[in-house]
N, CA, C and O atoms as CSV, one atom per row, in Angstrom:
chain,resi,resn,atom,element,x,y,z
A,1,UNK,N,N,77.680,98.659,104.466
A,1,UNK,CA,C,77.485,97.623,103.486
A,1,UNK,C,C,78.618,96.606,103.594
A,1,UNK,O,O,79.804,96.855,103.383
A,2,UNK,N,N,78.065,95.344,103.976
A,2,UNK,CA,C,79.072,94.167,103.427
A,2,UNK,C,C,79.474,93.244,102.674
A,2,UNK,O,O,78.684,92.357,102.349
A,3,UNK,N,N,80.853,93.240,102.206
A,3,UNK,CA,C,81.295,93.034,101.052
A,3,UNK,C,C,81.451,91.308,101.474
A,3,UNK,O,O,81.440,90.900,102.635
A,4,UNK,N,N,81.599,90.415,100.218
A,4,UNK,CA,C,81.967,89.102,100.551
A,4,UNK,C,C,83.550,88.922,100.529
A,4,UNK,O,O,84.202,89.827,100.006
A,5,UNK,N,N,84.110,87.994,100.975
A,5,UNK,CA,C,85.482,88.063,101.579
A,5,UNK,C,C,86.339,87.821,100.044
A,5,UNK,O,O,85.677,87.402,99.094
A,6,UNK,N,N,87.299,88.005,99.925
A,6,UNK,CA,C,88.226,87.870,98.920
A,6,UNK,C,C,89.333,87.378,98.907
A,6,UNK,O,O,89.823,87.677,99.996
A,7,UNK,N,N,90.062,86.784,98.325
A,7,UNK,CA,C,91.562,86.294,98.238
A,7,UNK,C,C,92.586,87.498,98.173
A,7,UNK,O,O,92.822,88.241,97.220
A,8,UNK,N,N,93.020,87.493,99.190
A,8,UNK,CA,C,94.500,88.266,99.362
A,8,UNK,C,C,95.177,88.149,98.425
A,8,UNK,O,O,95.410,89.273,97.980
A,9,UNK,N,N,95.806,87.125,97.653
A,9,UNK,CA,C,96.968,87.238,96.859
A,9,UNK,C,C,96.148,88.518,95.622
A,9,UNK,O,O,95.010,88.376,95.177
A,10,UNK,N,N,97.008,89.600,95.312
A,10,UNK,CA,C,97.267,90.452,94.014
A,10,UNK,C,C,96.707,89.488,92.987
A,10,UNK,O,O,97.027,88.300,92.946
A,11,UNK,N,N,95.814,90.094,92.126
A,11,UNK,CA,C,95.402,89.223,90.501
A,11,UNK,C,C,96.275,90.133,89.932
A,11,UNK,O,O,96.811,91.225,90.123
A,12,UNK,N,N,96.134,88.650,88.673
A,12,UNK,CA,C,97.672,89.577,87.541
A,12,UNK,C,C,96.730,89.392,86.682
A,12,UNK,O,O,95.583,89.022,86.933
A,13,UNK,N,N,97.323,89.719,85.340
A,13,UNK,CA,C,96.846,89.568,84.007
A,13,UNK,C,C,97.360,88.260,83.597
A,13,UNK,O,O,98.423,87.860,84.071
A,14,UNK,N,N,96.552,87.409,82.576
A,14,UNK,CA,C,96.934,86.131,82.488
A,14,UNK,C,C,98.461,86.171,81.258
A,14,UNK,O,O,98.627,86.362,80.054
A,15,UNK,N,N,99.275,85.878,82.413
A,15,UNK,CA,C,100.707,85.491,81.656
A,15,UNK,C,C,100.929,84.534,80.995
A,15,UNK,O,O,100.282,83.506,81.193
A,16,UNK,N,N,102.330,84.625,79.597
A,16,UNK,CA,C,102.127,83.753,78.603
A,16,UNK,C,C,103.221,82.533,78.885
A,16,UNK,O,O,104.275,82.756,79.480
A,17,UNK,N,N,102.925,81.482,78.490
A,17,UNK,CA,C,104.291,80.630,78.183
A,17,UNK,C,C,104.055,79.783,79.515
A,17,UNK,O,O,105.221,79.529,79.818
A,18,UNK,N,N,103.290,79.215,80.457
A,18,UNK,CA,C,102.726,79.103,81.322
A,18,UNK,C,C,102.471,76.999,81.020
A,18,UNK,O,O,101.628,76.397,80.355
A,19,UNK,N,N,103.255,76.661,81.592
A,19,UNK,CA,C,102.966,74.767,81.615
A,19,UNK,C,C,102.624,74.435,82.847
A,19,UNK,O,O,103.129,74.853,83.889
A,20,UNK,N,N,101.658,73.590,82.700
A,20,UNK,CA,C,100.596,73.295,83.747
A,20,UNK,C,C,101.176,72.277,84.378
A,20,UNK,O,O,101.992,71.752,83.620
A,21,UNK,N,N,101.118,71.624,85.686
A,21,UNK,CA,C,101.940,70.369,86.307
A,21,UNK,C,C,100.825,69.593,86.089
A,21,UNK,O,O,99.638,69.857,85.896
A,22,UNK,N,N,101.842,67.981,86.202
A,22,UNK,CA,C,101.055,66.826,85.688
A,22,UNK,C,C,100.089,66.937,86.526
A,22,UNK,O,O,99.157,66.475,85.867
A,23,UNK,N,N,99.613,67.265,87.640
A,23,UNK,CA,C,98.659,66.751,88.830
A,23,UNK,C,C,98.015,68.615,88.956
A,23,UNK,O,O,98.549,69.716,88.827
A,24,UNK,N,N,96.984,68.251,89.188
A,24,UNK,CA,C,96.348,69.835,90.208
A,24,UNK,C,C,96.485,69.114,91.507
A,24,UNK,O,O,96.290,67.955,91.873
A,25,UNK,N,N,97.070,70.707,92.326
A,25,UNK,CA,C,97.863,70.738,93.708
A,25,UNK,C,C,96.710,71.229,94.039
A,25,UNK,O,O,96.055,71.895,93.238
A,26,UNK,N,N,96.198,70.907,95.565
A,26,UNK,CA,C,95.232,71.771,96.731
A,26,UNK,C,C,96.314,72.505,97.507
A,26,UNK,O,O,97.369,71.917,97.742
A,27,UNK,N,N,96.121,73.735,97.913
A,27,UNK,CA,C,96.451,75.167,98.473
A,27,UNK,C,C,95.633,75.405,99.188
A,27,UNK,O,O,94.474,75.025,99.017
A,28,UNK,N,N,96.213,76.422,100.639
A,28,UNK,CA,C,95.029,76.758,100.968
A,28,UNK,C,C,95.346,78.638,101.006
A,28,UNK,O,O,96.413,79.201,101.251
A,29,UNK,N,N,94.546,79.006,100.807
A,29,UNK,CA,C,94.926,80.581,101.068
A,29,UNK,C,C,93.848,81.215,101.259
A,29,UNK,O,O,92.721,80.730,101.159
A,30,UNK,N,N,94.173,82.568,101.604
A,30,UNK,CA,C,93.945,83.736,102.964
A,30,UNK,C,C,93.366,84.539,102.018
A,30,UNK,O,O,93.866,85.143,101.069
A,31,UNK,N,N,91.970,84.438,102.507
A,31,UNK,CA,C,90.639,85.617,102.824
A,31,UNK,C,C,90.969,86.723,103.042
A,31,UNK,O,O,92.101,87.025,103.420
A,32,UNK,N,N,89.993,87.566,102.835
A,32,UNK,CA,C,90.172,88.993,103.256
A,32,UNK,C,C,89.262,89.384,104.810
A,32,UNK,O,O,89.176,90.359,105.556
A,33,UNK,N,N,88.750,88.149,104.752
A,33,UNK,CA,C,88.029,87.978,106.530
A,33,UNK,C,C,88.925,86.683,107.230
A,33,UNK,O,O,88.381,85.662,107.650
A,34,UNK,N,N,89.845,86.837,107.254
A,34,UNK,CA,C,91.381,85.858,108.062
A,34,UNK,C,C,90.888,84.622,107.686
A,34,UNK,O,O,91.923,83.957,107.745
A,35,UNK,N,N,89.800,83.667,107.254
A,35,UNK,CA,C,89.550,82.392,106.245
A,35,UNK,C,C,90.405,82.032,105.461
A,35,UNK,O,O,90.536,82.619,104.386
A,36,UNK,N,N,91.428,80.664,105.919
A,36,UNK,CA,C,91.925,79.903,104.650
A,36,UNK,C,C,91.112,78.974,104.705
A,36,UNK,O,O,90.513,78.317,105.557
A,37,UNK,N,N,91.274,79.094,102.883
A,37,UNK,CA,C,90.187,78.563,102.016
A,37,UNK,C,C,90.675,77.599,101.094
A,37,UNK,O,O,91.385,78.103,100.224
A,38,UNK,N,N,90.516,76.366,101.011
A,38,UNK,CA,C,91.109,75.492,99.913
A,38,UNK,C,C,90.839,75.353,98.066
A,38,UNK,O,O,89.752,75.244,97.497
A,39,UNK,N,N,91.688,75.383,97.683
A,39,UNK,CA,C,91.609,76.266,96.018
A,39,UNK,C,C,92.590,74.944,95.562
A,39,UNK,O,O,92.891,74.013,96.308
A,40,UNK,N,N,92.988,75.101,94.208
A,40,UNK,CA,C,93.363,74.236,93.455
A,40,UNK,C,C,94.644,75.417,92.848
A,40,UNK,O,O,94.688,76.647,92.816
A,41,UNK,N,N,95.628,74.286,92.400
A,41,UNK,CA,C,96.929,75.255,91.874
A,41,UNK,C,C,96.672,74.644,90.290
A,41,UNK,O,O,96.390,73.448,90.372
A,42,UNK,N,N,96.687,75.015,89.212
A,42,UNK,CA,C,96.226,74.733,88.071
A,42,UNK,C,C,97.854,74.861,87.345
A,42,UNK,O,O,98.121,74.169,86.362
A,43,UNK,N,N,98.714,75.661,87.847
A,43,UNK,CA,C,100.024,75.872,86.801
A,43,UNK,C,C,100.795,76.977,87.438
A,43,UNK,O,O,100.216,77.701,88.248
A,44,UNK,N,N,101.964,77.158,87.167
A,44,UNK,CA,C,102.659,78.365,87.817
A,44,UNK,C,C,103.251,79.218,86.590
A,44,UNK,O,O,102.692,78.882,85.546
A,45,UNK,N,N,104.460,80.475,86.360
A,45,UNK,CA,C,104.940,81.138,85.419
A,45,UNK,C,C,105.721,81.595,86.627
A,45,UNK,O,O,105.228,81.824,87.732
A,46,UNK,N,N,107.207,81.721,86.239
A,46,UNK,CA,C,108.177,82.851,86.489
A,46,UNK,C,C,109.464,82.517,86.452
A,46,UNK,O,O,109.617,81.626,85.617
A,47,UNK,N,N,110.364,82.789,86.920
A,47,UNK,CA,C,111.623,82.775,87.273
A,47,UNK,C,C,112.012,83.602,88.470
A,47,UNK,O,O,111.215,84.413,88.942
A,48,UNK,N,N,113.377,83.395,89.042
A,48,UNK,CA,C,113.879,84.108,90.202
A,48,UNK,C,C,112.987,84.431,91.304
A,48,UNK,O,O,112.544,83.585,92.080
A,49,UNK,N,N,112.637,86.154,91.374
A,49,UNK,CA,C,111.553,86.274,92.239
A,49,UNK,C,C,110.460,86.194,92.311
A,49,UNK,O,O,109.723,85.999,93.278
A,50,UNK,N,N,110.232,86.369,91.076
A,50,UNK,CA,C,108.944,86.688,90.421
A,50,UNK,C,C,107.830,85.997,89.251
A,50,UNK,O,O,107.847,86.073,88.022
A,51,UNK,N,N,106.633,85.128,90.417
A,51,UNK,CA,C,105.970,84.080,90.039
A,51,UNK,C,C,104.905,84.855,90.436
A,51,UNK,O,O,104.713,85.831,91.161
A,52,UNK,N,N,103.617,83.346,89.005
A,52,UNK,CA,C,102.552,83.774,89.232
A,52,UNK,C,C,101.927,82.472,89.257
A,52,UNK,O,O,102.578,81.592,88.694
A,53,UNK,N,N,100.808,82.127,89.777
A,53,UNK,CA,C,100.235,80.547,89.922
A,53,UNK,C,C,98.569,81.099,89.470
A,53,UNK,O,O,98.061,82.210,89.621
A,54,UNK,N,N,97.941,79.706,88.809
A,54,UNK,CA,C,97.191,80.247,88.339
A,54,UNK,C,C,96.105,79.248,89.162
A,54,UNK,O,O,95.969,78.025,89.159
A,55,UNK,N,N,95.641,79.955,89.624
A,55,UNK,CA,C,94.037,79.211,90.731
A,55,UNK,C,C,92.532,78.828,90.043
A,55,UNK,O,O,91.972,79.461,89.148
A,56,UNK,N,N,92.183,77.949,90.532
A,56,UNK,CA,C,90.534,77.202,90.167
A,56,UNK,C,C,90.002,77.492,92.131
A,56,UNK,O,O,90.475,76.802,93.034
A,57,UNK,N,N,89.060,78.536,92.343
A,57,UNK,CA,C,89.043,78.975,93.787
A,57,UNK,C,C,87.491,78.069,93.768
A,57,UNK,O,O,86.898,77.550,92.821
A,58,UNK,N,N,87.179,78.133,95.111
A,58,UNK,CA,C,86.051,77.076,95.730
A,58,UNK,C,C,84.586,76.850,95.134
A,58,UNK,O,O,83.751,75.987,95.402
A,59,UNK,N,N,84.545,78.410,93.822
A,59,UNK,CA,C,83.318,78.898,93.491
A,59,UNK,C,C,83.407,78.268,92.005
A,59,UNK,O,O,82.383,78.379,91.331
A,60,UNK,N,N,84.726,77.498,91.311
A,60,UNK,CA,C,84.850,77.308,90.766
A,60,UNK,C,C,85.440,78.313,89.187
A,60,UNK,O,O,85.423,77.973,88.004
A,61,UNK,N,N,85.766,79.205,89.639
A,61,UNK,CA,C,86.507,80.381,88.743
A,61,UNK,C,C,87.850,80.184,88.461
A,61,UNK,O,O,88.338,79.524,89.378
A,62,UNK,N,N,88.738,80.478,87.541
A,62,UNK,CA,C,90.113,80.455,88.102
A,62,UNK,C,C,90.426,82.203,87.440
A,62,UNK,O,O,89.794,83.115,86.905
A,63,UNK,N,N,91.757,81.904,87.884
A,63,UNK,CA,C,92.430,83.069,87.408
A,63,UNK,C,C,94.021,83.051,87.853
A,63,UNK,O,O,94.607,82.155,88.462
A,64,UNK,N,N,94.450,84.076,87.456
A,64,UNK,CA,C,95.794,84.355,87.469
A,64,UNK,C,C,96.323,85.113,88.783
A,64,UNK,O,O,95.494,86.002,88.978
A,65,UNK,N,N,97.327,85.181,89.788
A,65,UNK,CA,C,97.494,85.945,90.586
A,65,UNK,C,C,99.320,85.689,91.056
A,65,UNK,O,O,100.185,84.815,91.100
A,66,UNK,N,N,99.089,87.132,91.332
A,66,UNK,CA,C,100.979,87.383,91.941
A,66,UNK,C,C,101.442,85.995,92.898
A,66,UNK,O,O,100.345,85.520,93.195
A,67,UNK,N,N,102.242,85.326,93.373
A,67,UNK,CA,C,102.115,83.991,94.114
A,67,UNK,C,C,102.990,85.078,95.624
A,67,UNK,O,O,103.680,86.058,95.339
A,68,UNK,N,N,102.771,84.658,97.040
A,68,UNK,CA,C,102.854,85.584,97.829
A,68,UNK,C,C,102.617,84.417,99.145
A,68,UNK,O,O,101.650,84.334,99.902
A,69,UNK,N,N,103.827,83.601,99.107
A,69,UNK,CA,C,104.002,82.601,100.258
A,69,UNK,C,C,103.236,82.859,101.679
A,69,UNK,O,O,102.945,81.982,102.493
A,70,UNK,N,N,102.875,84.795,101.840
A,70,UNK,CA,C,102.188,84.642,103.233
A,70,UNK,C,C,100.429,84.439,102.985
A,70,UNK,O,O,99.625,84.404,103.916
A,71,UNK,N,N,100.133,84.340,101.788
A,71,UNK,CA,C,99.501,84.085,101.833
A,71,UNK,C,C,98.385,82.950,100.799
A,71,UNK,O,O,97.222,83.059,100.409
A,72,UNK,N,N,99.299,82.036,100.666
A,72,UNK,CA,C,99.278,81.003,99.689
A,72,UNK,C,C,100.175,79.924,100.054
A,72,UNK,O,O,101.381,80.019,99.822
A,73,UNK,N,N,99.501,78.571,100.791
A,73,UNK,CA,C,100.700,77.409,101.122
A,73,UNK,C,C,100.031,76.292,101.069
A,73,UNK,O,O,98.801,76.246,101.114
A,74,UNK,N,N,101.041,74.962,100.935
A,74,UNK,CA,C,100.199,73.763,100.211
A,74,UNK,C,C,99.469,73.250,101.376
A,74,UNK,O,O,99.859,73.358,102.538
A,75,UNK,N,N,98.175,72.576,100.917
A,75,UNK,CA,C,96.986,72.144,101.635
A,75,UNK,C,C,97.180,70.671,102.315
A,75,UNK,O,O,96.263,70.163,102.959
């Protein structure tokens, strides 16, 4: 059975305290069938190491996910 391809980056739970940038950024990031795919950056959350960016993906969904430079870079 085959599955449809998925976004690599980790989903988080939607984190609080979260300000959106003046502009939505295009990204492109990595499939789970080696496809980068162009998505929208809607806002980020974190400090130091540990960020999360929150995505609008091609199907038009968004959500929340761990941010993970190998596989998430600007479009």
């Amino acid at each position: 059975m085959r599955s449809d391809p998925v976004p690599v980056l980790p989903i988080s739970a939607d984190p609080r305290g979260w300000s959106r940038p003046a502009r939505t950024t295009r990204a492109h990031a990595l499939y789970t069938d080696g496809s980068w795919r162009t998505c929208h950056i809607l806002g980020w959350l974190g400090s130091g190491r540990r960020w999360f960016v929150h995505i609008r993906w091609p199907d038009g969904q968004t959500d929340w996910r761990r941010y993970d430079p190998r596989y998430l870079h600007p479009a």
